[in-house]
C-alpha positions as CSV (number, residue, x, y, z in Angstrom):
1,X,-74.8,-45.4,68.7
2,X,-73.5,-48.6,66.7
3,X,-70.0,-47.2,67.5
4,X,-70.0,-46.9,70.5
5,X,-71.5,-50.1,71.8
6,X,-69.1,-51.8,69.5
7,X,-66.5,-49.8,71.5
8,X,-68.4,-50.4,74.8
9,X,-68.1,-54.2,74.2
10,X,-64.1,-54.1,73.0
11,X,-63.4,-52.4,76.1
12,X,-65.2,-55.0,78.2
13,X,-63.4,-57.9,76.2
14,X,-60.0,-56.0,76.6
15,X,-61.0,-55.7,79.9
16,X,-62.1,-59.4,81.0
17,X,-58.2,-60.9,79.3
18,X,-56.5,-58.3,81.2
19,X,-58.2,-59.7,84.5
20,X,-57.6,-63.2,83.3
21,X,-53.9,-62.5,82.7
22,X,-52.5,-60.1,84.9
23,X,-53.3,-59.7,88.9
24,X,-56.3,-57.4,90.2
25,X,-54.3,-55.8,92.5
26,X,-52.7,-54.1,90.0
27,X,-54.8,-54.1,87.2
28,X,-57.2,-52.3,89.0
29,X,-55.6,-49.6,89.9
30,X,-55.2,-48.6,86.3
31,X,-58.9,-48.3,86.0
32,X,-58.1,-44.9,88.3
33,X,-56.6,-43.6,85.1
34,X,-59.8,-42.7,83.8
35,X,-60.3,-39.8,86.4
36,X,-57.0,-38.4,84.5
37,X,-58.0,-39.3,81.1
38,X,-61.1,-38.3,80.5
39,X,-61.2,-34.8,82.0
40,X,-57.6,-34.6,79.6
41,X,-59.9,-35.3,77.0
42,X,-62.9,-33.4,77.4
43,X,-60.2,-30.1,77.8
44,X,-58.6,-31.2,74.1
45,X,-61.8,-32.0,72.2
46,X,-64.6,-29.5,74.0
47,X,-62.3,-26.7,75.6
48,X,-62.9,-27.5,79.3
49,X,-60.9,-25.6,81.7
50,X,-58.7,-27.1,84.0
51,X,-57.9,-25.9,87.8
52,X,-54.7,-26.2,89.6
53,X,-56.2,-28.6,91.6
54,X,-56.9,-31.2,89.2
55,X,-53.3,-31.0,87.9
56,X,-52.7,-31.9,91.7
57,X,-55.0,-34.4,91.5
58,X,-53.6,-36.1,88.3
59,X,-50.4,-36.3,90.2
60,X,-51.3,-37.8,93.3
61,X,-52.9,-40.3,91.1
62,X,-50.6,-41.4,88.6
63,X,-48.1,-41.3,91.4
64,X,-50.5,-43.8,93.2
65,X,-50.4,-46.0,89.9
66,X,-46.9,-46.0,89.8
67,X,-46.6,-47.5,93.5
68,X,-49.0,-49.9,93.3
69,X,-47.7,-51.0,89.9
70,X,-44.1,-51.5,90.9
């Protein structure tokens, strides 16, 4: 539990400079990221099974990200 409030509270700090020293417009759209990342992570570490459809997903995002970031 120690662990990951400590992480909780790095990400938040990380989190607060990167909105201090880059625009929201597009720092936020990183923050979609997560809906790629985690499910990425939760098919390495627990097996999960991924569909078709979330690799279309992943795309459509991470192309978003790339737009809005250039």
């Amino acid at each position: 539990m120690l662990a990951a409030r400590v992480l909780y509270g790095l990400a938040t700090l990380l989190w607060v400079w990167t909105l201090r020293t880059m625009p929201l417009s597009h720092v936020y759209s990183f923050s979609s990221l997560g809906f790629v990342i985690v499910p990425l992570a939760a098919y390495s570490v627990f097996g999960e099974a991924l569909s078709p459809k979330y690799a279309i997903g992943c795309a459509l995002i991470v192309t978003g990200v790339i737009v809005t970031s250039a």
